[in-house]
N, C-alpha and C positions, 0 to 999 in steps of 0.2 A: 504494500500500500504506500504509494508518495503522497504523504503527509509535509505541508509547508508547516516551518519551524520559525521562530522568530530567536535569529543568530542571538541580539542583544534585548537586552527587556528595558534600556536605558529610557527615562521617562513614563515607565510604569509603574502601578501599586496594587502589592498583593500582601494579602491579609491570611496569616497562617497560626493556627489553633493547635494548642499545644507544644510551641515552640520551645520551649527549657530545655527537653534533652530528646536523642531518642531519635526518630525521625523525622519526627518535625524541625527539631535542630536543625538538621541536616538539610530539609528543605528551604529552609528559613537562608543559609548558609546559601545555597546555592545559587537561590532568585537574589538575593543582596549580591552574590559573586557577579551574577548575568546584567547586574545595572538597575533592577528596579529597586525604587523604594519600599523595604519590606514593614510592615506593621506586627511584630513577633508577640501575638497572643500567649499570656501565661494569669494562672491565680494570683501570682506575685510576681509584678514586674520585677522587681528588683532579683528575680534569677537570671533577668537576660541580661549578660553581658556584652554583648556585640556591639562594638561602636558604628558595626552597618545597618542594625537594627534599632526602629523602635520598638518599646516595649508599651505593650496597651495592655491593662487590666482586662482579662476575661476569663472569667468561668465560664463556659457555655450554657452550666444548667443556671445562671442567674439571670433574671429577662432583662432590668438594668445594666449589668453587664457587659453583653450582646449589643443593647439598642446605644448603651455610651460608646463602645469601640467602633462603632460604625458612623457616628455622630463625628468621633475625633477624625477619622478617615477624610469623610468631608470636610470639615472643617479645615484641615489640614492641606488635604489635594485636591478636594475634590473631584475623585473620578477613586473605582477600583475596578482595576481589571482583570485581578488575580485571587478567587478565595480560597483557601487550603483547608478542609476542614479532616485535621488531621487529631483532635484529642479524640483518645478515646479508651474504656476499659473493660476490663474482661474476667470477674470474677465470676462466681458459683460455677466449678468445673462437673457437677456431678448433672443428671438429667431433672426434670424437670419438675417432679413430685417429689425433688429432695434437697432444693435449694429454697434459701431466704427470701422470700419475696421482695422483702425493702433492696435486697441486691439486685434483684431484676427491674426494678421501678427504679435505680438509679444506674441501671447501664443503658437502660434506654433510654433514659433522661442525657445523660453525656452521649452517647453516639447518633442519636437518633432526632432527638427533640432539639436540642443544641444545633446542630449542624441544618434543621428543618425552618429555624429562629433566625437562625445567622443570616441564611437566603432569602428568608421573609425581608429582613432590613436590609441586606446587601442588593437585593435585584434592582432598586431604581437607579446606585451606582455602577452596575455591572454592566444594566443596560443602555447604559450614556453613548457608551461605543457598541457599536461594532464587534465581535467577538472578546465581549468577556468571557471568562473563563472558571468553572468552578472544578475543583479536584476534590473528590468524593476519597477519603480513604476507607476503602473495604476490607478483606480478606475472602481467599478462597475456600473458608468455613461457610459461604454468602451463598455458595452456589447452588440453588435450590431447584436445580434442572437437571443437577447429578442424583446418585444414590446413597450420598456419601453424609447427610444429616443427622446419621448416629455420633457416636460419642459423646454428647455432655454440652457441656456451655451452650445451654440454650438461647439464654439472656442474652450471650453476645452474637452469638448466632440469626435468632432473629430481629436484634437490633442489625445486626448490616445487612439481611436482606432488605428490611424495611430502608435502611440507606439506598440502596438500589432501587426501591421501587423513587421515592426522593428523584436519584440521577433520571430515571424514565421520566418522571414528570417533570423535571424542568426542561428537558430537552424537548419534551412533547408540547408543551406549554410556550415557550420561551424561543426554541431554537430559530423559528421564523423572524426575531426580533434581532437575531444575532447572538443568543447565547450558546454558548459550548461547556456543555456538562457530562464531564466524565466520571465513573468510578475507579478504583484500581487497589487490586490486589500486590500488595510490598511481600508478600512471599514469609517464612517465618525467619524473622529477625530477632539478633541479637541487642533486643530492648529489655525494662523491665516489665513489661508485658510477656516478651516471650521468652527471655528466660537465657542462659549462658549457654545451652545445648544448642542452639538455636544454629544452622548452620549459614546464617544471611548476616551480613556488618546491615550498621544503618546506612552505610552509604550507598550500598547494593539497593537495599529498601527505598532509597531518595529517586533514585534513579529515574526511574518510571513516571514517576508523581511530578517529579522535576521539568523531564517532557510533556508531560499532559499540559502544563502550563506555561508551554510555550508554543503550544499550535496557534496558529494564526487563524483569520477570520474566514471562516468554511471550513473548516477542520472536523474531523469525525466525533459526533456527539452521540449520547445516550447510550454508552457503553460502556462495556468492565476491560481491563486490559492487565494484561501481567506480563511484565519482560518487555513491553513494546509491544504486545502481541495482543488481541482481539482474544476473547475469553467466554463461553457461554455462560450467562448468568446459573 
């Protein structure tokens, strides 16, 4: 598939969720490396230290939060052209008749409600231009067209499919206006999410998510991708 890429991101702004450590770091790192101005969401600014980053206050699951980081956004640049919504967590490993519920009502709350919030406040910046761009982070736990939905972590399981459905509808919704909404699977990496066995760095992890947001205006929307690669949901 020839995909147009945008070389430099110089003169752009993109907004990435859960930027402290991790892969968000990573992506944070990389669109500051390409030229834009990055906006590096954390619960406590003062984790971010990157003198390429700013640091905006956000929890996702707070609606203040959310609605102030996208306020400073504009206020600031007014335009975004890049969202990352990249926090995210993954407790209760066992199945589903034997996990804590307040666990599942706050992983959907972070991966699912948070990233659904974000896009509520971010689209009338996204869609100022011409392909803006939202990066959905998934996993291949998500894919609910395999056979492969046994094992456990329901909670986070069905929060990113529920992000998927998310990516379908703003592409379906939006993409006529010029938005480009992707998901993508980072593979299992070595975060505190997934653990030191883990045989992916973050920067393997960045990779993919790094490119999604930099396809340029027609670029392939309302899809999951792993590796640079087109993925079936």
């Amino acid at each position: 598939m020839d995909i147009s890429l945008y070389e430099s991101l110089d003169g752009q702004t993109a907004l990435v969720t859960g930027a402290t450590r991790g892969i968000g770091k990573i992506i944070a790192e990389n669109l500051a490396d390409l030229g834009a101005t990055v906006y590096a969401g954390a619960r406590d600014p003062d984790d971010i230290v990157a003198s390429t980053q700013r640091p905006v206050q956000l929890d996702v699951t707070v609606n203040k939060d959310v609605k102030t980081a996208i306020d400073v956004v504009k206020e600031e640049e007014g335009a975004l052209d890049i969202l990352v919504n990249n926090a995210g967590i993954s407790p209760g490993l066992g199945p589903l008749h034997t996990i804590d519920f307040d666990e599942f009502e706050r992983t959907m709350a972070v991966n699912l409600r948070g990233p659904t919030l974000l896009c509520k406040h971010a689209l009338p910046l996204l869609l100022n231009n011409r392909g803006g761009r939202v990066v959905n982070l998934s996993s291949g736990l998500a894919q609910y067209t395999t056979d492969e939905l046994d094992g456990g972590k329901p909670a986070y399981r069905i929060s990113k499919i529920g992000l998927g459905g998310l990516t379908a509808y703003l592409h379906a919704e939006y993409n006529e206006q010029g938005l480009i909404a992707n998901a993508v699977s980072p593979g299992w990496v070595r975060t505190d999410m997934g653990g030191e066995a883990a045989p992916r760095s973050p920067e393997k992890g960045a990779e993919t998510p790094t490119w999604l947001a930099r396809f340029k205006p027609g670029g392939p929307s309302g899809k999951f991708w792993k590796d640079k690669d087109e993925r079936p949901w």
